[in-house]
C-alpha positions in Angstrom: 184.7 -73.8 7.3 181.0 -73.2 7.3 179.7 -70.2 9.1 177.6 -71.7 12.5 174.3 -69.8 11.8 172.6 -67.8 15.0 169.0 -68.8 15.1 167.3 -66.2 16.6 163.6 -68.4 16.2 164.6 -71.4 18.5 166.8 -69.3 21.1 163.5 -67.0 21.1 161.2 -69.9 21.2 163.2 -71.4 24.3 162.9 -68.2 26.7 159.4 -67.8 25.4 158.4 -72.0 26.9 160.9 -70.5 30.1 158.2 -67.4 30.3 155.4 -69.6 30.0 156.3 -72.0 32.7 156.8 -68.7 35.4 153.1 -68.2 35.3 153.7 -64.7 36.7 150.2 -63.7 36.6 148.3 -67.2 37.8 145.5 -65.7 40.2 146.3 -62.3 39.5 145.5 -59.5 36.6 147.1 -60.3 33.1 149.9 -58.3 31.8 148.8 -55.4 29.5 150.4 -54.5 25.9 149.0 -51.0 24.5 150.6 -50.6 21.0 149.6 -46.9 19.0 150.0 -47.0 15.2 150.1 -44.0 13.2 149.1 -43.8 9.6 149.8 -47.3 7.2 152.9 -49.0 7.2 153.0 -52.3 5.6 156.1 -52.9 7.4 154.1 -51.8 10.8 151.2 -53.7 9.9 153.6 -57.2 10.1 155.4 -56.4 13.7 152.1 -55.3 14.9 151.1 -58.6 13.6 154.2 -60.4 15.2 153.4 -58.8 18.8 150.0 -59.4 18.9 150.2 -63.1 18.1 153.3 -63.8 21.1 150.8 -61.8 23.3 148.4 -64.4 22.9 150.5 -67.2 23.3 151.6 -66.1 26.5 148.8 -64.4 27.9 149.2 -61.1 27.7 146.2 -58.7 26.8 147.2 -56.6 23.5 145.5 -53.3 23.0 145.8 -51.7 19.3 145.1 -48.1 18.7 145.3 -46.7 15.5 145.7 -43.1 14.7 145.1 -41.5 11.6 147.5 -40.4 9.1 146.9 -36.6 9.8 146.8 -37.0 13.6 148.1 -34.1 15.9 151.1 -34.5 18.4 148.4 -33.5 21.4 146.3 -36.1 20.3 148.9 -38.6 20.8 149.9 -37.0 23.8 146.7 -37.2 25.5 146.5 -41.0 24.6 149.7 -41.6 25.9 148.6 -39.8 29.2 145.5 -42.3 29.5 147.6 -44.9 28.7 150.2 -43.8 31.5 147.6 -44.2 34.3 145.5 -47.3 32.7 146.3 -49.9 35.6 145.7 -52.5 32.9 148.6 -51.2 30.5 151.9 -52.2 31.9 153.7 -51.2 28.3 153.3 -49.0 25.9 154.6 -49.0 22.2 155.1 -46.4 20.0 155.0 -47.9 16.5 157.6 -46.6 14.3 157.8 -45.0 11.6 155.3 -42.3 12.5 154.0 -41.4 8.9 152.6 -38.2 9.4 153.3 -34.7 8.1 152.6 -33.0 11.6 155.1 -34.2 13.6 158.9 -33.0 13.4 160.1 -34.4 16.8 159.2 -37.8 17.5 161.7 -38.0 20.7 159.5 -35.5 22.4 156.1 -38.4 22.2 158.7 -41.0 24.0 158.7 -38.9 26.4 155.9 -38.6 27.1 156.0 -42.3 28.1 156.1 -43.1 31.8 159.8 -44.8 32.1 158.0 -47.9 33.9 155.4 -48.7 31.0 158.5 -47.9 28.2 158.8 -51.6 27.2 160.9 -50.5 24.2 163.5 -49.4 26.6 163.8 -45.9 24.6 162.6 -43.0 27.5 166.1 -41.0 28.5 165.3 -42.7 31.5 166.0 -46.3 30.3 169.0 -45.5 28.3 170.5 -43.3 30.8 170.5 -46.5 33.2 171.7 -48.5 30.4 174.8 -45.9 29.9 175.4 -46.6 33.8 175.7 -49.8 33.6 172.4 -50.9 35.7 169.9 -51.3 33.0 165.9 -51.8 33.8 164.2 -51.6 30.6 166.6 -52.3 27.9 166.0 -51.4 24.1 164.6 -54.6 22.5 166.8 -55.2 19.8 169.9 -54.8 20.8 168.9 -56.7 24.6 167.8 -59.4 22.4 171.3 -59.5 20.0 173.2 -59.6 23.3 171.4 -63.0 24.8 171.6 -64.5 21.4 174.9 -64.2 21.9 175.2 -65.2 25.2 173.0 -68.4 24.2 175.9 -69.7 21.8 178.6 -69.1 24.5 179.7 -66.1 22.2 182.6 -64.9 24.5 182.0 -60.6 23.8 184.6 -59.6 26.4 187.9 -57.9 24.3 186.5 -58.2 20.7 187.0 -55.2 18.2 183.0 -54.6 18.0 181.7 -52.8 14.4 178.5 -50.9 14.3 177.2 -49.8 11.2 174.2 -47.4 11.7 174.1 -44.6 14.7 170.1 -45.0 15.4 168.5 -44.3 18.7 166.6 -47.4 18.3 169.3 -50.0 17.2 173.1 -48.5 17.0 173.5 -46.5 20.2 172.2 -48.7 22.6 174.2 -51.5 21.0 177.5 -49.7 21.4 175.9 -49.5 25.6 175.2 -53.2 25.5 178.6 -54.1 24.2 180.4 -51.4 26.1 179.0 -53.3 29.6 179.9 -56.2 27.8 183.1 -55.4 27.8 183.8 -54.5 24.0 185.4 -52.3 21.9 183.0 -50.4 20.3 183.4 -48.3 16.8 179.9 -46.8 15.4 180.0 -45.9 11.8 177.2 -44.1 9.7 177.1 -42.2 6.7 179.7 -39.6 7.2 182.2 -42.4 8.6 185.5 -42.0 5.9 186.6 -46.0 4.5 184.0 -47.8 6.1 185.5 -51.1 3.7 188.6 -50.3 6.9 186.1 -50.6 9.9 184.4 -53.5 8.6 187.5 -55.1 7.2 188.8 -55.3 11.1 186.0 -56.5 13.1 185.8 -59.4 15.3 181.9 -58.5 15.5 180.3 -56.4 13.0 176.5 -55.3 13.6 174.7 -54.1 10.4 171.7 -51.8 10.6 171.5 -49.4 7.7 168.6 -50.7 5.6 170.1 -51.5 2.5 169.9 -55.3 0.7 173.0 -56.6 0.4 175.0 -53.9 1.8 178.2 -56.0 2.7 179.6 -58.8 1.0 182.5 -61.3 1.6 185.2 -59.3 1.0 184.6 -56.5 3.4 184.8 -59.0 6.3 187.2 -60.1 8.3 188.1 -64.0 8.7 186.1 -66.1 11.3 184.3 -62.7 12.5 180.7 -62.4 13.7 178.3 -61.2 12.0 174.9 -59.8 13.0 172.2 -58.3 10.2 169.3 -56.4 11.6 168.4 -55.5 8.1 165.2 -56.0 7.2 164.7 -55.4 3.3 161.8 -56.4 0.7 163.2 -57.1 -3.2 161.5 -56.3 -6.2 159.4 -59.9 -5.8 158.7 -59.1 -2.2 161.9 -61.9 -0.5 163.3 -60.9 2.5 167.1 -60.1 2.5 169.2 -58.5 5.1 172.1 -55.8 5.0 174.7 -58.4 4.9 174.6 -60.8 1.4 174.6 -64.2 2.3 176.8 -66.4 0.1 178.9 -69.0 -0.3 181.8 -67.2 -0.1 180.8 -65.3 3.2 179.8 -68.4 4.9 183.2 -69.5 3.9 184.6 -66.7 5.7 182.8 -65.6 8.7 182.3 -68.0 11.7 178.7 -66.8 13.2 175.8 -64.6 11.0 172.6 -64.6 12.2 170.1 -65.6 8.7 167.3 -62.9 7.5 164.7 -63.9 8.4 165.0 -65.6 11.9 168.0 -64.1 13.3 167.6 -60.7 15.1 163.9 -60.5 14.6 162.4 -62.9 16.5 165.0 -61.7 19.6 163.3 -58.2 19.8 159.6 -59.8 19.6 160.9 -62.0 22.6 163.2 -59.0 24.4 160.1 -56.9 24.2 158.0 -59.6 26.4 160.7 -59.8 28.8 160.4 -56.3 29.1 156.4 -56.4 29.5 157.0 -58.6 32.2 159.5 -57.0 33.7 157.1 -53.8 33.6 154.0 -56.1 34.9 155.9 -56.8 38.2 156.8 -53.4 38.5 153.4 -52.4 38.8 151.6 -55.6 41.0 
């Protein structure tokens, strides 16, 4: 048996042509993407990148404002406020990681964030309505893990579901996603005791800790699906996920989503639906 890869690029390239054909905004405004970048990130710099170019695809205005290393919190607080009551913004990004010195509590700038224009779906508002089960704005990446799922008929209903990695941004809202799903969900993260027994018994194992190579064929379970969000750069700059892909775990698993062009380009397209969403929100 050879593991059925989940191509993230052509499921995300399909609802992108379905988004395109909607013409939501023919005769009206376009939609409006405000994106604030703090500091210099190579790894910012190329999802940055990434947004900016779908934008333009489908039409939707992208605003970049860059903020400088040393930057205060009111500073981004008063953009944010503009930014709340711009009529031509209907989302607003916070570009992580936030590389400055001067700010301890990064939760408290998402807050700041009017729930409505909070296109990564991470305002207390979005995931509490995510935890209840009626979801508006839902987190990119794990929104976007979930309908590549449902795109290869993945039945998620019952499966022993393995997070690795308890992040606001990735491994909570996944364990909500899979939870409505109907799931059972175990997150594990660095304190978790025999994490080889987790892995070892999951009929879906999501990987999100930011380390190449992390898990190998024999801490997986036979015919189980795997999902890598890893995103990691090797010495000669190749990209390689969390999860080492092999012969011998292609032998073993019976999904894993490749690195790059699994998970990836399923946020970028999860965070248009979400702009979307947000534009008709605000017509």
């Amino acid at each position: 048996m050879i593991a059925n890869l989940l191509n993230g690029k052509k499921i995300a390239n399909k609802i992108k042509k379905k988004i395109k054909k909607k013409l939501f905004f023919k005769n009206r405004r376009s939609p409006g993407l405000a994106i604030i970048y703090i500091g210099n990130n190579k790894n910012s710099e190329i999802y940055i990148r990434k947004k900016k170019e779908i934008c333009e695809e489908i039409g939707i205005n992208f605003f970049l404002f860059s903020l400088k290393k040393n930057c205060k919190k009111l500073e981004i607080i008063s953009l944010i406020k503009d930014l709340n009551i711009n009529s031509k913004i209907d989302g607003i990004v916070l570009q992580t990681p936030i590389e400055s010195k001067y700010i301890k509590n990064v939760s408290k700038i998402f807050e700041e964030i009017h729930p409505s224009k909070d296109v990564d779906g991470l305002h207390p508002y979005n995931i509490g309505r995510l935890f209840q089960k009626s979801p508006i704005l839902r987190p990119c990446t794990s929104y976007g893990i979930i309908q590549l799922l449902e795109h290869y008929k993945i039945k998620i209903p019952g499966l022993n579901a393995v997070i690795i990695g308890s992040s606001n941004i990735v491994g909570k809202p996944m364990a909500l996603e899979l939870l409505m799903q109907g799931a059972t969900v175990t997150i594990t993260h660095s304190l978790t005791k025999n994490l080889k027994k987790h892995v070892s018994s999951a009929d879906l194992l999501i990987v999100a800790v930011g380390k190449p190579n992390f898990i190998t064929s024999n801490w997986i379970k036979k015919y189980s699906i795997i999902i890598d969000v890893g995103i990691n750069y090797t010495k000669n700059q190749k990209i390689v996920g969390d999860v080492k892909i092999d012969k011998f775990i292609l032998n073993k698993a019976s999904y894993i989503t490749p690195v790059p062009g699994g998970v990836g380009p399923m946020t970028v397209i999860a965070l248009v639906q979400n702009i979307m969403l947000s534009y008709q929100m605000h017509l």
